[in-house]
N, C-alpha and C positions, 0 to 999 in steps of 0.2 A: 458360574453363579457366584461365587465365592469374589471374584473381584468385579461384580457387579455391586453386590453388597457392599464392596468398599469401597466403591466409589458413590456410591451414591449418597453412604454414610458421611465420608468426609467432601463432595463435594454440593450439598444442601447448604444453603445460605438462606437466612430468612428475609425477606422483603422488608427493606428500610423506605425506601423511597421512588416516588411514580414519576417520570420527567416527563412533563405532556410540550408541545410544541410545534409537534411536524403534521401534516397533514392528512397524510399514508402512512403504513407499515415502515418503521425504521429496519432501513437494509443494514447498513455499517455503521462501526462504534470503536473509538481510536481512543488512548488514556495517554498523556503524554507522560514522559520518562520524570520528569519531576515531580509527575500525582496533583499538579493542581488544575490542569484541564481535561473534559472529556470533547469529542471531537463525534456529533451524529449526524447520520447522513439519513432520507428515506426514501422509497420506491416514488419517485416521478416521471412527467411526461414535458411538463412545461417547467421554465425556471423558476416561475414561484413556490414553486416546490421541490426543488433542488436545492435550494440551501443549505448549506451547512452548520448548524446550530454549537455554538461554542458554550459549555456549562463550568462554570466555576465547581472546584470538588470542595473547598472548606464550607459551601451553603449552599451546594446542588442548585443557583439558579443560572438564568438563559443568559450570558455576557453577551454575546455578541450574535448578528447573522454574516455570513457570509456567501453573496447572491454572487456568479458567474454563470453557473454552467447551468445546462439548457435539460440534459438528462437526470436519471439515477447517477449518482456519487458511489462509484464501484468500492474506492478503497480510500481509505487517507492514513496517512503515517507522518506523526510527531517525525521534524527533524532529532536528531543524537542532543543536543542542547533545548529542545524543547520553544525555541525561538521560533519555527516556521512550520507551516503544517502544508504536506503536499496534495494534492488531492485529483483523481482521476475520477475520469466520466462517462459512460456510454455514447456521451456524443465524441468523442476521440480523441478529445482534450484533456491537459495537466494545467493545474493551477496551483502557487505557489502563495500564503498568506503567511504577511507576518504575525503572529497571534498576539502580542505586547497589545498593538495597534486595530487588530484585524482590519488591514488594509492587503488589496491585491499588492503583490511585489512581482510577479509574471505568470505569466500565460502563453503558454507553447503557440507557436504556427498552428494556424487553423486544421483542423484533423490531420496531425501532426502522426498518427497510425490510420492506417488504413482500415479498420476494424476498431472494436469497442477496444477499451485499455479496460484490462481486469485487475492490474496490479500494481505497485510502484515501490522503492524501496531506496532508503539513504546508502549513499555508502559512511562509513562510520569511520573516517580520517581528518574528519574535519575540514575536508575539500568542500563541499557541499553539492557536491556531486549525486544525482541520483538517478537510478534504472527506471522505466516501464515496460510492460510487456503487454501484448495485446492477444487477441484475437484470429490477427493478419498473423499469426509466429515468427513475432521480429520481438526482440526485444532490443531497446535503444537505451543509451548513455548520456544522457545531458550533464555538461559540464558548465559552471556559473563563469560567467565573462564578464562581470562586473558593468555591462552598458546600461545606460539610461533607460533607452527604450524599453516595457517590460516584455515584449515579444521577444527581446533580443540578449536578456539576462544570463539566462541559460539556453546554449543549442546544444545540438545531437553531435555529440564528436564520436561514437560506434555503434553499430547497429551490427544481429545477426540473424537471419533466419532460418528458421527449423521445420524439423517435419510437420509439424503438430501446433497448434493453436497453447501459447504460454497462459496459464492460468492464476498462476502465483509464483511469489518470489521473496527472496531475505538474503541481507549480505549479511556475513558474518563481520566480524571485528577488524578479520583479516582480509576483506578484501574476495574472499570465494563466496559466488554468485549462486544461490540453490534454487531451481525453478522446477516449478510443478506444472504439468502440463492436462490437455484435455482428455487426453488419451490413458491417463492415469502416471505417467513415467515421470520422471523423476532425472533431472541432468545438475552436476556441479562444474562452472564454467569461472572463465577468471578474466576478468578485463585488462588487456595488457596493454598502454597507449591505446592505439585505434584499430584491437584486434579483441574478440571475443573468444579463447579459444575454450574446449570444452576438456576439463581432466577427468571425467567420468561419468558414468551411466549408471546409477543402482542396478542390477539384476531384476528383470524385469519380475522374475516368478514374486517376489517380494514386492512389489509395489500393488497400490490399491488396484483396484480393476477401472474403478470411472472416476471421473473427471478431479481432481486436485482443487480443491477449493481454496486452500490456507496452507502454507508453510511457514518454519518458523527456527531459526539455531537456538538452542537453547541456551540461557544466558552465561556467560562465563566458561564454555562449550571450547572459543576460538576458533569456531567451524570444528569441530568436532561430533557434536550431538544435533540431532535437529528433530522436529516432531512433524507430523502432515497429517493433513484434515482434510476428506475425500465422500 
């Protein structure tokens, strides 16, 4: 009770402002690392409403749309520089946008997972390398290849799969991979060249019981500390 009350106490914030826009219920909601873009996605069926609405934060209005993808927009994640914003799909596709511009810069092979993609995550080296993970429980590695074509930007240099349907994911600073899965577990794995290998399991008795919605290292952590939301 006692730390209900304080959370509730310090975590109330009074309503400033209403962003209307999307057509359904907004699913996901990204803030980029610099604080001047918000990044919303909402529950759809068709692409017109899949869009991705880009909000300016110094005057909360609508910059840009960003039309690709055919389903719900599972997750999107500011690049570490705030330059590109990733964005995954229930139709089984990743799409990469430069936000300067909001111009498409690639777009994965056609259901590129075999299952929805529920997650994606930069690596934070400045490679520009980034993870997804799906549904199928593979999660893949695409590395930028600098080619013209935008299907050909970035491909899959490792892939691994697991017991279990991946549900989330966050790389740390360092390079270690935390994935949240459906089953409630919890795995820390490390991308090594073109090998995924796994360095540990949480103890099951301590992980949530159902499905892993959100994971997250905590900032300045080094893959040390991480929070999960279940």
């Amino acid at each position: 009770a006692v730390v209900s009350t304080q959370s509730t106490g310090n975590t109330l914030w009074p309503e400033l402002r209403k962003l209307y826009g999307h057509g359904y219920e907004v699913y996901q909601c990204a803030g980029s690392p610099d604080s001047t873009m918000v990044a919303t996605s909402c529950k759809a069926s068709k692409q017109q409403f899949a869009a991705v609405l880009l909000w300016e934060c110094d005057n909360w209005t609508k910059s840009r749309q960003l039309v690709h993808h055919n389903l719900t927009v599972t997750r999107m994640k500011f690049s570490p520089d705030s330059s590109f914003l990733l964005t995954v799909s229930r139709d089984r596709d990743w799409a990469v946008w430069d936000v300067a511009s909001a111009s498409l810069v690639a777009a994965s092979p056609p259901k590129c997972h075999a299952r929805i993609i529920w997650d994606c995550a930069w690596f934070k080296d400045g490679s520009l390398s980034f993870a997804t993970v799906s549904r199928d429980k593979k999660i893949k590695v695409w590395d930028f290849t600098e080619a013209h074509n935008t299907t050909d930007k970035w491909s899959c240099s490792c892939s691994r799969r697991f017991d279990a349907a991946i549900t989330a994911i966050d790389i740390s600073v360092t390079g270690v991979i935390l994935l949240g899965f459906e089953t409630g577990e919890i795995s820390l794995v490390k991308r090594d060249n073109d090998q995924i290998s796994v360095l540990c399991s949480v103890e099951r008795a301590v992980c949530p019981t159902l499905t892993i919605n959100t994971v997250q290292w905590r900032p300045g952590s080094e893959g040390t500390e991480f929070a999960v939301c279940s």
